[in-house]
C-alpha positions in Angstrom: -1.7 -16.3 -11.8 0.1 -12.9 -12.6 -0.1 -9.7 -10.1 -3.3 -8.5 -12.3 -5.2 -11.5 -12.1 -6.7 -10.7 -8.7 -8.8 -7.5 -7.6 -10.5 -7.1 -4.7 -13.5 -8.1 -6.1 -12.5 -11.6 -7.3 -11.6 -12.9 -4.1 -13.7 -14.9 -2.5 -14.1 -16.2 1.2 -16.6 -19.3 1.5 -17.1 -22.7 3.2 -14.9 -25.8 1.4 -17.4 -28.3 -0.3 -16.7 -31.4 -1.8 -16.0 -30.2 -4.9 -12.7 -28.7 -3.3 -10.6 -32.1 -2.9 -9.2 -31.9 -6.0 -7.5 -28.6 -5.5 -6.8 -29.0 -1.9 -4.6 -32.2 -2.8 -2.8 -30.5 -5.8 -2.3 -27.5 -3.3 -1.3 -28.9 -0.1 0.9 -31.9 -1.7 3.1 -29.5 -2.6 6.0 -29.6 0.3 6.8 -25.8 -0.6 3.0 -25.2 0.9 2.5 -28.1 3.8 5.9 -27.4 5.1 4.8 -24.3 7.1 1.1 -25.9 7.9 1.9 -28.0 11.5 -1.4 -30.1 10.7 -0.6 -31.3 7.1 1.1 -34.2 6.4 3.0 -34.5 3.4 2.2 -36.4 1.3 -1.7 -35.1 1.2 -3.8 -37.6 -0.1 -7.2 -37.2 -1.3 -8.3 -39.4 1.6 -6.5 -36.7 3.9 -8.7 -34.1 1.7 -11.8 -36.0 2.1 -11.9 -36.2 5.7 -10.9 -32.8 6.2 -13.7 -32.1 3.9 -16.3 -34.2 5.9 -15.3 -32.6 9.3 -18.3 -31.0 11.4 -18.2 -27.4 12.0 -15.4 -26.6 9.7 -14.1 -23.2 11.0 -11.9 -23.0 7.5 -12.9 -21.0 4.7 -12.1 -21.8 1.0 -10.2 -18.6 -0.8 -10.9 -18.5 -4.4 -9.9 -15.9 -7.1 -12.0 -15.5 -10.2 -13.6 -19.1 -8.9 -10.4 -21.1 -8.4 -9.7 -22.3 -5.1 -6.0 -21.0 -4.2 -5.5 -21.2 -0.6 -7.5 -21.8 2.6 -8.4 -19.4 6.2 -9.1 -20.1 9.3 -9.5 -18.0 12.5 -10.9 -19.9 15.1 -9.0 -21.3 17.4 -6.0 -19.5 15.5 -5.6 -17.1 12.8 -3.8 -19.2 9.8 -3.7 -18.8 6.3 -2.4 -20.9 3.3 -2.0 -20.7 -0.7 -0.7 -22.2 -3.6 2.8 -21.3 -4.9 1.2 -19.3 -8.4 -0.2 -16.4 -5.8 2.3 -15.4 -3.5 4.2 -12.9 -3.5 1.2 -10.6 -5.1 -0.3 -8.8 -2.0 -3.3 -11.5 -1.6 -2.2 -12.8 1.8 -2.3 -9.1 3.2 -5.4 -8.4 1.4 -7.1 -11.6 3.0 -5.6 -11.5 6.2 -7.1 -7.4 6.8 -10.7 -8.7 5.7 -10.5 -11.8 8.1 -9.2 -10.1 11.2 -11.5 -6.7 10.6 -14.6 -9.2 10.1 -13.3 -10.9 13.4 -13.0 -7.6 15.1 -16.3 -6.3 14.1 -17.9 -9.7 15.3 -15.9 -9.6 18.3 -14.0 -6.3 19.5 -13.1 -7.8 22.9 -11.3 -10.5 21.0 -7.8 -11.2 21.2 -6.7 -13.4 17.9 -4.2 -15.9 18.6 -1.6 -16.7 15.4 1.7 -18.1 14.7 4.1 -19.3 12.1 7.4 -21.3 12.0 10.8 -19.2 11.8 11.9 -18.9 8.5 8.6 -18.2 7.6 9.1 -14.7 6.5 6.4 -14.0 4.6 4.0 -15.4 7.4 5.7 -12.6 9.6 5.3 -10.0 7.4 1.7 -10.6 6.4 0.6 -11.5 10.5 2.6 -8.1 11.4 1.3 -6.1 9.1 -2.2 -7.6 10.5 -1.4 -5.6 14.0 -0.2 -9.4 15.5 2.8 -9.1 18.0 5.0 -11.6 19.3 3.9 -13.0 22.7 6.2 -16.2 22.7 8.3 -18.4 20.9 8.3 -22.4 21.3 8.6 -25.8 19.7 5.8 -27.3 17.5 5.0 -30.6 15.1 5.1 -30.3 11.9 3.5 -33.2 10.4 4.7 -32.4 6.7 8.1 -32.7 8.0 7.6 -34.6 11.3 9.8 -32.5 13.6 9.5 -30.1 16.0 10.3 -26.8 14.8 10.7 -23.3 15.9 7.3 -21.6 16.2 6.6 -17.9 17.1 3.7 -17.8 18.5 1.6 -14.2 18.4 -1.7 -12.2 19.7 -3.7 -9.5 17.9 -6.4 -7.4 20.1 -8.5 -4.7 18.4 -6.1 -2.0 19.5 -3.3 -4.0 17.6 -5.5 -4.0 14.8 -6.2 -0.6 14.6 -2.6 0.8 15.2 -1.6 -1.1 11.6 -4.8 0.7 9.8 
């Protein structure tokens, strides 16, 4: 997917449906994607898809662009976001990451978001700073891809964040 391939209006925020395993496994088998995600395992199986898939109350959206899935958002309980290899680096993980927290903040002004990322993560920073996130504390956590502990930053975002980044 080239820097053109993607407008505004081609993105697409929805539920995951079934129909989704398929992508989800090429995308999150891929150790350059599930190394930065503390739930994934590595390898992800379609069995790992399918029961993510048949979860109640998923509280993840799909991403697609022009219909293709190409990464996956959450907000509740913590602000996260992840895509496949052929989009970053083309302003789509800023672009998401400003609708989800300004539909968050609309839903919710009194909010505070909660988001983190694992150091060396750098584009993770840059998209959740640009976001109006700040860094509250810094830890240890799993990652299952990898199954260590690893550095995390850990960060908030209240409305006033938000709007100070606008």
């Amino acid at each position: 997917m080239t820097q053109s391939s993607w407008t505004p209006e081609t993105v697409e925020m929805r539920p995951f449906v079934e129909a989704d395993a398929k992508a989800l496994v090429a995308g999150l088998n891929d150790l350059s994607v599930s190394r930065w995600l503390a739930a994934v395992p590595h390898p992800y199986t379609m069995a790992d898809a399918q029961e993510f898939l048949a979860r109640p109350n998923q509280m993840s959206q799909a991403i697609t662009v022009n219909g293709a899935l190409v990464g996956g958002v959450s907000v509740v309980p913590e602000f996260g976001l992840w895509f496949v290899p052929g989009v970053w680096g083309q302003g789509l993980a800023s672009h998401v990451a400003r609708v989800c927290v300004g539909r968050a903040f609309a839903e919710n002004p009194a909010a505070t978001l909660k988001a983190g990322y694992f150091l060396g993560n750098d584009a993770a920073a840059r998209v959740l700073q640009k976001t109006g996130f700040r860094e509250v504390s810094c830890g240890q956590e799993r990652c299952r891809a990898l199954d260590e502990q690893l550095r995390h930053v850990n960060l908030e975002a209240t409305l006033t964040d938000w709007k100070s980044v606008q």
